[in-house]
N, C-alpha and C positions, 0 to 999 in steps of 0.2 A: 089333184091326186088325193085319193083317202086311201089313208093309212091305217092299218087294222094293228090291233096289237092283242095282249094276254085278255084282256077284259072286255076283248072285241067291240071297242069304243072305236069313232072314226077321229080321223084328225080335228074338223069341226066341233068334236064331243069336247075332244082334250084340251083344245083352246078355251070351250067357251068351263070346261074343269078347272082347268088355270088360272082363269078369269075371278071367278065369284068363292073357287075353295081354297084360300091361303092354308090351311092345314094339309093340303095335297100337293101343292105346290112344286116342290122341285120333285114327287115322284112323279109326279103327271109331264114335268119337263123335262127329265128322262125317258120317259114312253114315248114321249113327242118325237123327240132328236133325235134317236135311236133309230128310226131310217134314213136319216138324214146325216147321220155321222160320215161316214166313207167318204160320201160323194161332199160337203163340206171339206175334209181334208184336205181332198184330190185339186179341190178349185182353189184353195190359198198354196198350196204346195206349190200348183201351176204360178199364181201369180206372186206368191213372196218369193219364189227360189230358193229359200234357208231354210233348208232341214233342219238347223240347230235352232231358231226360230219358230219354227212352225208351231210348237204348241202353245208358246203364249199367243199369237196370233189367235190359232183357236181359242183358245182361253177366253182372249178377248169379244170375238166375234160371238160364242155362248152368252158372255155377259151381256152382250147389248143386245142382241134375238132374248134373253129374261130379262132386261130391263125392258122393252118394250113391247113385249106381248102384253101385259096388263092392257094397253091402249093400242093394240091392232084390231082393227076393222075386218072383214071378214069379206071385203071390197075385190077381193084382187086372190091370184093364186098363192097359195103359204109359201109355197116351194120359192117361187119368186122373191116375197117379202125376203125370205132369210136368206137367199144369194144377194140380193141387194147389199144387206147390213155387212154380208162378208167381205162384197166387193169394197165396200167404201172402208173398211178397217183394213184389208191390205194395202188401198191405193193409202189410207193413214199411216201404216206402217213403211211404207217405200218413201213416203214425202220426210217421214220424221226422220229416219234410218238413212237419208243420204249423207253421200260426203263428200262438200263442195273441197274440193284443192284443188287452188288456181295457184299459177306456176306460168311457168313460159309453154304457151304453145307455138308452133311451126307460123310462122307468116304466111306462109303460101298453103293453111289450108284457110286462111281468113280470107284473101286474094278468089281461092276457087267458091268459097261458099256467099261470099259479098261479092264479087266481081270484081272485085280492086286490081288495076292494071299499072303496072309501070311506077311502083311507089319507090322514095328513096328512103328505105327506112333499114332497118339491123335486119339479120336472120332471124330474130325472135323478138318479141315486144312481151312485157308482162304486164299481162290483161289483167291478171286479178285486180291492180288498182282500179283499172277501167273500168270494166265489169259493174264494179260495186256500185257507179255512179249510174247503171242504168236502174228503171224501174223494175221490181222484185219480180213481176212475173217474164220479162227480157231475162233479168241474170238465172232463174231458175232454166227456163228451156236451153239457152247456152249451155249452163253448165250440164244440163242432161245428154245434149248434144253430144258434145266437143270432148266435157271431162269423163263423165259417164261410159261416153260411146254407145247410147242407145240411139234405135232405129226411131224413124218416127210414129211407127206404131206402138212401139213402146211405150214415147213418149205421149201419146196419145190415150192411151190403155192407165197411165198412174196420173195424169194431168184431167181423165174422163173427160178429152176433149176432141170432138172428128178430127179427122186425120188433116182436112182441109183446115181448121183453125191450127192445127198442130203447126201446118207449113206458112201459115200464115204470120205466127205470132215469131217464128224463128225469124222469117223474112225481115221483118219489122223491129227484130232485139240486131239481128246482122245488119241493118241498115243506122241503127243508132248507134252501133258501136262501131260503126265503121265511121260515122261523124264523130265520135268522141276521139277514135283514132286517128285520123288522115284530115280532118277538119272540114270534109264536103259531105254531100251526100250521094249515096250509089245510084244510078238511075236502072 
């Protein structure tokens, strides 16, 4: 995509402006963004959900498309580059921004998600001890899961991981924690 602006420079112009005129510097990276502001918004608004958030998010996302334009290549589409760095500062700001609270959840929704039949145990078990004893990336998709209540595309979309490793890695955190709970394992 070239982007034409007041000095009728193309976006290729203004990168390689950017690049070599530090006295031009953040005007040229104003001319730059400037078509690209809206549609940046629209894609973190989509993926933070926090209106009250969203501008530091951008904020953020600006700082790291100016910190790393000096050493962008000219390899690939711009447009892409800077959806890139945005997506990976909101999937940052959702992983930093959660909030694990564990509590008691329902036995029978660990029973329908692990398979667990016929246990003699309480109406409710408090997993948070449990939990903590699996490995970090287990207790994280759990708790996205279960505490969160996000889909697995969701969890998929902040974890930037196919939907297949998504159900995989849940299968796998629900199978150990059903051995740290019940003491066998599910088949």
């Amino acid at each position: 995509m070239t982007v034409l602006n007041h000095d009728l420079m193309d976006e290729n112009e203004l990168i390689y402006q950017f690049q070599h005129n530090y006295l031009k510097r953040n005007e040229t990276f104003s001319l730059l963004m400037k078509p690209y502001w809206s549609a940046l918004y629209s894609r973190c608004l989509y993926k933070v959900k926090d209106k009250e958030s969203i501008d530091d998010v951008l904020q953020d996302v600006l700082l790291k498309i100016y910190q790393g334009l000096p050493k962008y290549y000219n390899n690939g589409v711009f447009k892409t580059w800077i959806y890139k760095i945005a997506d990976n500062v909101c999937y940052s700001y959702l992983r930093s921004n959660m909030k694990y609270i564990r509590g008691n959840i329902p036995i029978d929704i660990l029973e329908l998600a692990a398979s667990v039949h016929s246990v003699n145990v309480e109406h409710e078990i408090d997993v948070g001890s449990v939990v903590s004893d699996l490995p970090y990336k287990e207790q994280e998709i759990i708790d996205l899961r279960f505490y969160q209540d996000l889909t697995l595309l969701e969890i998929s979309d902040i974890l930037c991981i196919t939907i297949s490793a998504c159900k995989m890695r849940l299968y796998r955190a629900l199978k150990s924690l059903s051995h740290l709970l019940f003491g066998y394992r599910c088949h």
